[in-house]
C-alpha positions as CSV (number, residue, x, y, z in Angstrom):
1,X,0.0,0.0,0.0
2,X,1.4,3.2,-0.8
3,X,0.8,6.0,1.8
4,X,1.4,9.4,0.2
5,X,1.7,12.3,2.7
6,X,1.1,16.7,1.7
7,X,4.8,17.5,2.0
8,X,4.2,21.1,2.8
9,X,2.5,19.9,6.3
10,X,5.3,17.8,7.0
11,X,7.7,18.8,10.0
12,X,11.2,20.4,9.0
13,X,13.2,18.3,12.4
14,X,14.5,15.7,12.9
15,X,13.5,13.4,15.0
16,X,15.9,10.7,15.1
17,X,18.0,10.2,18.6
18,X,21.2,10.5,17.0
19,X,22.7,12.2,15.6
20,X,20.4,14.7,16.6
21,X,18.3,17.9,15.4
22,X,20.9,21.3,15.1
23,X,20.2,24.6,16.1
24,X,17.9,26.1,13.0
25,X,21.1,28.9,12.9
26,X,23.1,25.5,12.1
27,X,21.3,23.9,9.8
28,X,22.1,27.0,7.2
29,X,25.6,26.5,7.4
30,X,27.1,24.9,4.7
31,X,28.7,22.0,6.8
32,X,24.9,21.0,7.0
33,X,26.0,19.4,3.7
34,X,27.7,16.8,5.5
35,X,24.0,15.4,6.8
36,X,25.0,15.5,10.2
37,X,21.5,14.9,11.5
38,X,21.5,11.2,9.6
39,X,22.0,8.2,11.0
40,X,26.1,6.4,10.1
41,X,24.5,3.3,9.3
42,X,22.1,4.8,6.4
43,X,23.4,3.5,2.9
44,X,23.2,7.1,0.9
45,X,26.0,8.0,4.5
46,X,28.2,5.0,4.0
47,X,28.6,2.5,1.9
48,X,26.7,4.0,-1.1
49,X,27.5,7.5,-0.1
50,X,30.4,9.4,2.1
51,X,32.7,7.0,3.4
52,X,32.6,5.4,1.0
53,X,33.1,7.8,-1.4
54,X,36.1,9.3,1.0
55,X,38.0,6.0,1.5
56,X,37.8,5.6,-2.3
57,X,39.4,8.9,-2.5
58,X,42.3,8.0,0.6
59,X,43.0,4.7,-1.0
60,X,43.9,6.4,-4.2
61,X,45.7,9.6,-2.9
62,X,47.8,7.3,-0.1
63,X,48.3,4.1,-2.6
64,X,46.8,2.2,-0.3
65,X,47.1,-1.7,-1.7
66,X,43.5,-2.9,-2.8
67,X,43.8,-5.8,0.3
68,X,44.3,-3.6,3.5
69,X,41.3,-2.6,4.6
70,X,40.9,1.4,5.5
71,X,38.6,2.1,8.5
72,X,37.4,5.2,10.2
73,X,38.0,5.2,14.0
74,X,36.2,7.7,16.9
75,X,38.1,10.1,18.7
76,X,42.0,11.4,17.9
77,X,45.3,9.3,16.8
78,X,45.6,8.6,20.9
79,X,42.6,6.7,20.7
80,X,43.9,4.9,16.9
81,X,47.1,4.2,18.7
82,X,45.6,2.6,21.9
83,X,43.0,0.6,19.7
84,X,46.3,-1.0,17.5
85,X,48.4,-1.8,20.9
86,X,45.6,-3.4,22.3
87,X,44.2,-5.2,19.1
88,X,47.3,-6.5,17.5
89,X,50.0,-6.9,20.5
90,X,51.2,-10.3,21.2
91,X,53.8,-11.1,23.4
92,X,56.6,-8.2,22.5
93,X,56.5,-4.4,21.4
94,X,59.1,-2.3,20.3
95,X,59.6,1.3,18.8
96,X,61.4,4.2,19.1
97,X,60.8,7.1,21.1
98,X,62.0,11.0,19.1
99,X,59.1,13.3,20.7
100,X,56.1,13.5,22.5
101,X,53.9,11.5,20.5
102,X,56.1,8.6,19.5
103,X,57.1,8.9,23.2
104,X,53.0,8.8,23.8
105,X,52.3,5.7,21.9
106,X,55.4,3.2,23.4
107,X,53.5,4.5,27.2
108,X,50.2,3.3,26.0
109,X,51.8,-0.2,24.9
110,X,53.2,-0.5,28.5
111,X,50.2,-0.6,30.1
112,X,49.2,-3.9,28.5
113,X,48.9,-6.7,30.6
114,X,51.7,-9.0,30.5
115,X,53.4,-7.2,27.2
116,X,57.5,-7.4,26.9
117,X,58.4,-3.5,25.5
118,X,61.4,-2.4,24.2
119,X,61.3,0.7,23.1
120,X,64.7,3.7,22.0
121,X,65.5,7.1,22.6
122,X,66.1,8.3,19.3
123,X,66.6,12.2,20.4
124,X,66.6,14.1,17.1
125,X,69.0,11.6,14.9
126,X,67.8,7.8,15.3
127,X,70.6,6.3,14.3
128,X,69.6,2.5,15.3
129,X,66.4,0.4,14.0
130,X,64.4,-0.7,17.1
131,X,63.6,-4.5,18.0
132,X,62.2,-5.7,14.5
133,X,62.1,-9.6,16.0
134,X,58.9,-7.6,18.2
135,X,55.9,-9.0,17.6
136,X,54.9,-5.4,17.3
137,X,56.9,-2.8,16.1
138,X,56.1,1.5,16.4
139,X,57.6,3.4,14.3
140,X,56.3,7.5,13.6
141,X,57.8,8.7,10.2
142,X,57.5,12.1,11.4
143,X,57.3,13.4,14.6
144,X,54.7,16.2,14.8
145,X,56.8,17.9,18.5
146,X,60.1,17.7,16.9
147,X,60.3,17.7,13.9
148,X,62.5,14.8,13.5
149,X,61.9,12.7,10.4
150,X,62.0,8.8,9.5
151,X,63.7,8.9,5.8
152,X,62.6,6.5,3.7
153,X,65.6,4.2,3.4
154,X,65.3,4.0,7.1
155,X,61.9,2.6,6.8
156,X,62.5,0.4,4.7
157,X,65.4,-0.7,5.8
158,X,62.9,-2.0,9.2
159,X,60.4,-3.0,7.1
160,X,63.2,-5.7,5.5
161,X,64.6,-6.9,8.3
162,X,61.2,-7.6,10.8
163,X,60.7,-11.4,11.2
164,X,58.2,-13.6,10.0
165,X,55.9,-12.7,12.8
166,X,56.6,-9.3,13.2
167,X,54.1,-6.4,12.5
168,X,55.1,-3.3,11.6
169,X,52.7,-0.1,12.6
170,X,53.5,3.8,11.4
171,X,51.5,6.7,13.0
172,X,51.0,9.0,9.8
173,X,49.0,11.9,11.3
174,X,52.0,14.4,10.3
175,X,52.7,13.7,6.9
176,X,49.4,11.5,5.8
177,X,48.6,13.2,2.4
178,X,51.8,15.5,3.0
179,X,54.5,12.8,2.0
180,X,54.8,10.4,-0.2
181,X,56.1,6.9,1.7
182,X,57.5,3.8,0.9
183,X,54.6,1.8,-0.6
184,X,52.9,-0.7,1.5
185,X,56.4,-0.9,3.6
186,X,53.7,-1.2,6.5
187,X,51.4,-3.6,8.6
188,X,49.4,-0.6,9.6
189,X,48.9,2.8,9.6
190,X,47.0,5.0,11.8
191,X,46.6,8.8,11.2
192,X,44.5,11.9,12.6
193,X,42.6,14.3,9.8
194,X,43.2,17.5,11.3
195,X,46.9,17.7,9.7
196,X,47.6,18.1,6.3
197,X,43.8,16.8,5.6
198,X,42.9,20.0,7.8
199,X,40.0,17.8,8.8
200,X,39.8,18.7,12.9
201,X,39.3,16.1,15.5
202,X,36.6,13.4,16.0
203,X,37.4,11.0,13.7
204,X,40.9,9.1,12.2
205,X,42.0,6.8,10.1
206,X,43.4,3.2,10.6
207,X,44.4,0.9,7.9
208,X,45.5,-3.1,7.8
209,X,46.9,-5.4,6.0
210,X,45.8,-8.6,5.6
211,X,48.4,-10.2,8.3
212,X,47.4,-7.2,10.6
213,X,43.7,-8.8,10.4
214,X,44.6,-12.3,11.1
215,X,46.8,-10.7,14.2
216,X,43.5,-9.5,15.9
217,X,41.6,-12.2,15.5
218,X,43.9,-14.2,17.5
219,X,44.9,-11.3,19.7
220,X,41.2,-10.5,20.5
221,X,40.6,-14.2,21.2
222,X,42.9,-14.9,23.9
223,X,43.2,-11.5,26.0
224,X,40.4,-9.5,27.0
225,X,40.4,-6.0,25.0
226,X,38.5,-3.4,26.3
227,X,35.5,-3.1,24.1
228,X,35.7,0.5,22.2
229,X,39.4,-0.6,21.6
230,X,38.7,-4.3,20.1
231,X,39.1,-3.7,16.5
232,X,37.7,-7.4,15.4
233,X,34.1,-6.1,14.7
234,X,35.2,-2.4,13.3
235,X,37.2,-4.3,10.7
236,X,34.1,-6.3,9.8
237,X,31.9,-3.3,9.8
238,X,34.9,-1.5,7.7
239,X,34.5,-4.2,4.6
240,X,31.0,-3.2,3.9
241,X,32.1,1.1,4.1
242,X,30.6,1.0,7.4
243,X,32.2,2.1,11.0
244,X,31.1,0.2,14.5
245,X,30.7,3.1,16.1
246,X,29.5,6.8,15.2
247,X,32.1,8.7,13.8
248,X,32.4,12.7,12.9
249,X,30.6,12.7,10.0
250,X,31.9,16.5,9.2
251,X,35.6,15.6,9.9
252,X,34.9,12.6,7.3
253,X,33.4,15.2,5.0
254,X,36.6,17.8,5.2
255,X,38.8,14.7,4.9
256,X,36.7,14.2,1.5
257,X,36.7,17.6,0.3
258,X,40.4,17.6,0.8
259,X,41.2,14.4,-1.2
260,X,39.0,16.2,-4.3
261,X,41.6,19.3,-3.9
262,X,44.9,16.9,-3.6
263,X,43.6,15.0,-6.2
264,X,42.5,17.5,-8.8
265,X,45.9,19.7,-7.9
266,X,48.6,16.6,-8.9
267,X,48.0,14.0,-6.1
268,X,50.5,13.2,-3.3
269,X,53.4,14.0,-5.2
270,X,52.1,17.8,-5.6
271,X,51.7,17.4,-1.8
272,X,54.8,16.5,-0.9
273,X,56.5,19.4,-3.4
274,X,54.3,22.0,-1.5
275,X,55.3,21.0,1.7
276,X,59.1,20.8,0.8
277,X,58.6,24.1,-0.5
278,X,57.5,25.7,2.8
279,X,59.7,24.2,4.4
280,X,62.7,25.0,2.2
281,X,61.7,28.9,2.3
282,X,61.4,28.8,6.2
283,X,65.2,26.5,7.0
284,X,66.2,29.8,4.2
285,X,65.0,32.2,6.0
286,X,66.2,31.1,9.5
287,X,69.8,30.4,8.4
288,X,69.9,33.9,7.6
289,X,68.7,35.3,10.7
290,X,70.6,35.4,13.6
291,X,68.5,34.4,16.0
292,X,67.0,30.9,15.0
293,X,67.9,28.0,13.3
294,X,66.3,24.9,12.5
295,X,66.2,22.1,15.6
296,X,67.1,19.2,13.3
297,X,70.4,20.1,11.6
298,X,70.5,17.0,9.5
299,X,68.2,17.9,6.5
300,X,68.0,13.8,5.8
301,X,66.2,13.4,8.9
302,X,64.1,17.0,9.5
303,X,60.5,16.6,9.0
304,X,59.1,19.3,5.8
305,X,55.3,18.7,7.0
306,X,56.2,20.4,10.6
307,X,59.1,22.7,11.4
308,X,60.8,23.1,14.6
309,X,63.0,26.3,15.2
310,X,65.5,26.4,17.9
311,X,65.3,30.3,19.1
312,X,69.2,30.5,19.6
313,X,69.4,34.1,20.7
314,X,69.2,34.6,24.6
315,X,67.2,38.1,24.3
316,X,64.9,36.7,22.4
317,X,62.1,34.3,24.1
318,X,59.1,32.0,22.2
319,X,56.9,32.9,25.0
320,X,57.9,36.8,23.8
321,X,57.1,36.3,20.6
322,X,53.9,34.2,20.8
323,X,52.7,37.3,22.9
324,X,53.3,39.2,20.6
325,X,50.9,37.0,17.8
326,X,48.1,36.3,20.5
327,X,48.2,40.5,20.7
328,X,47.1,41.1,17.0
329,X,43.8,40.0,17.7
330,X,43.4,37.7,14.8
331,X,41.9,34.3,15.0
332,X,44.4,33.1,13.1
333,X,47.3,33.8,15.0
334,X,45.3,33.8,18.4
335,X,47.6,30.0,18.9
336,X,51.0,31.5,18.1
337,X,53.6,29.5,16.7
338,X,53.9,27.7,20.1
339,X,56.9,24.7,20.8
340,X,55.1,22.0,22.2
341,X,55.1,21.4,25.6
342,X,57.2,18.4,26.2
343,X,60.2,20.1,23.9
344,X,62.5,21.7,26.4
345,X,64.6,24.0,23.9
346,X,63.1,27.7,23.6
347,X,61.7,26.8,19.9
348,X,59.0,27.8,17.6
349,X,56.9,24.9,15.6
350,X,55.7,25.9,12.8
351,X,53.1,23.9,10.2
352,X,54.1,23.2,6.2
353,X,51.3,21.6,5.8
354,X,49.6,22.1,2.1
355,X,46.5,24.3,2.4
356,X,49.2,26.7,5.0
357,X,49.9,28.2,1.4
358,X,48.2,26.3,-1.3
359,X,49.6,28.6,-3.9
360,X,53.3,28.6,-2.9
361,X,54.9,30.7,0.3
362,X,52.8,34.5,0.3
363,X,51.7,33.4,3.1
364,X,55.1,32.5,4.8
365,X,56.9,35.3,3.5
366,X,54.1,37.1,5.9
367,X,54.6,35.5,9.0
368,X,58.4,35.6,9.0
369,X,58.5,39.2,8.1
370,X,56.2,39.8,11.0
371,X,58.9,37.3,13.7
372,X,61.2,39.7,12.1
373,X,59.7,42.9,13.3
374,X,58.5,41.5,16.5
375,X,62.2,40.2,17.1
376,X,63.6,43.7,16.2
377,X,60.9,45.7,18.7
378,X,61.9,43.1,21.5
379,X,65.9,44.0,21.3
380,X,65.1,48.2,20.8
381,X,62.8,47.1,24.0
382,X,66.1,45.6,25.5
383,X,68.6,48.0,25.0
């Protein structure tokens, strides 16, 4: 029987339980386009519709092998890398430890129950491979704190020499869609969207190969993994373009609407030249200051998708100058160009990621004319 309805009476709410009705003032925004209100189950949402239309668009920007299976995870790339130690740990972990977040992900692994870890302190040149005879191995190919880089012949150089039983795990959320890596030299990668994506929080990315998946199932099925970090059923619900539990739908829409730019504007390769070439005009530009110089000397192993400048000058202080920023009053610089916390050095961090300058460095040649001035004002303050 077909039931036809006057559309003009009909309510404009929605009454689902979740995701929920928006403010009306929200609704006529244009991230209203993500359908935020629908339900991450509904086919037009997920397999016939966003994700799937975005994990098409990952797999072919990141050359992601047609076998690992790409899945969006809740929450940050703490949550991704608690879900992989707990999911695909056996008996052993190793990694290496060069900033806060690779330093972040070997903590998590120790607090697995009866778990041997192993893990380096790379400082800003890792000049040794960790444990690859780990059942797993963590490995960050650039350290978003830093600034220190993995180059490539280091990766795969690990990636070569792991043993038969060994899986080997890279935290991405710095350079995914920024660099161009060593193709499928990986077990599994995890990354955040709110780097070079410029997606913001709520949802990341985890992706497996097909030994990574047979690891869980017999990880999962002898230890008991808490249940938002078992990634058994998420990979099931993954296969069909479907996630296990409600993701950001907007952050998966930004992530989209990125991988059409990336794609349109040369792919990763045109990524990877855009980031090196904000990079290479900001290690210019400091060299010829005298006041800062880049924290990684080696070029081989300094990260060109995040920049860490050591502030070598004694009158001249990061907290000074991030004052200064907060002071214009613009949103944009309301943040600074802050060090991160756990990096001891007086330092500046600064982001190369693509959409910083889409259309070359304008925008760079802007902010380092303005540290100039600000640097200048503090030493006439001075003396």
């Amino acid at each position: 029987m077909v039931i036809k309805l006057d559309k003009i009476q009909l309510p404009t709410s929605t009454f689902a339980c979740g995701p929920a009705q928006a403010l009306p003032a929200q609704r006529q925004l244009f991230l209203y386009q993500t359908q935020f209100e629908r339900s991450h189950r509904a086919p037009d949402i997920s397999y016939n519709g966003l994700y799937k239309e975005t994990e098409t668009h990952l797999r072919r920007l990141l050359h992601i092998p047609s076998d690992y299976v790409l899945l969006f995870f809740p929450g940050g790339a703490t949550a991704a890398m608690d879900a992989v130690a707990w999911s695909l740990a056996k008996e052993s972990v190793s990694g290496l430890n060069m900033g806060a977040f690779s330093r972040l992900w070997c903590q998590i692994a120790t607090r697995i129950p009866n778990i041997k870890t192993n893990f380096q302190q790379a400082d800003l040149i890792p000049h040794t491979l960790p444990n690859m005879s780990a059942s797993l191995v963590l490995l960050t190919p650039n350290e978003t704190s830093t600034g220190v880089q993995l180059p490539d012949d280091f990766l795969l150089q690990a990636w070569g020499l792991r043993h038969s039983d060994t899986l080997v795990a890279w935290d991405t959320t710095s350079c995914a869609g920024g660099r161009v890596l060593p193709s499928a030299a990986y077990d599994i990668q995890l990354f955040a969207l709110q780097k070079c994506f410029a997606a913001g929080g709520g949802t990341c990315v985890i992706v497996l190969s097909p030994k990574a998946i047979e690891r869980i199932k017999k990880v999962t099925a002898s230890r008991c993994v808490p249940y938002f970090l078992d990634l058994s059923q998420a990979v099931s619900f993954a296969r069909r373009s479907q996630t296990l539990n409600t993701p950001s739908t907007i952050t998966i829409f930004l992530a989209n609407e990125a991988c059409k730019f990336m794609l349109s504007h040369g792919g990763l390769n045109a990524m990877e030249n855009l980031c090196k070439q904000h990079a290479d005009f900001l290690v210019r530009w400091a060299n010829q200051t005298d006041w800062c110089r880049p924290l990684v000397h080696d070029e081989k192993f300094r990260s060109f998708t995040t920049l860490t400048l050591e502030i070598i000058h004694s009158q001249v202080t990061d907290t000074a100058i991030n004052q200064a920023l907060t002071q214009t009053g613009l949103a944009n610089l309301q943040d600074g160009l802050k060090k991160y916390r756990t990096v001891e050095k007086n330092s500046l961090r600064i982001a190369c990621f693509p959409f910083v300058d889409p259309n070359g460095t304008e925008q760079y040649k802007k902010i380092t004319a303005a540290l100039d001035e600000i640097v200048r004002q503090l030493r006439k303050q001075q003396n």
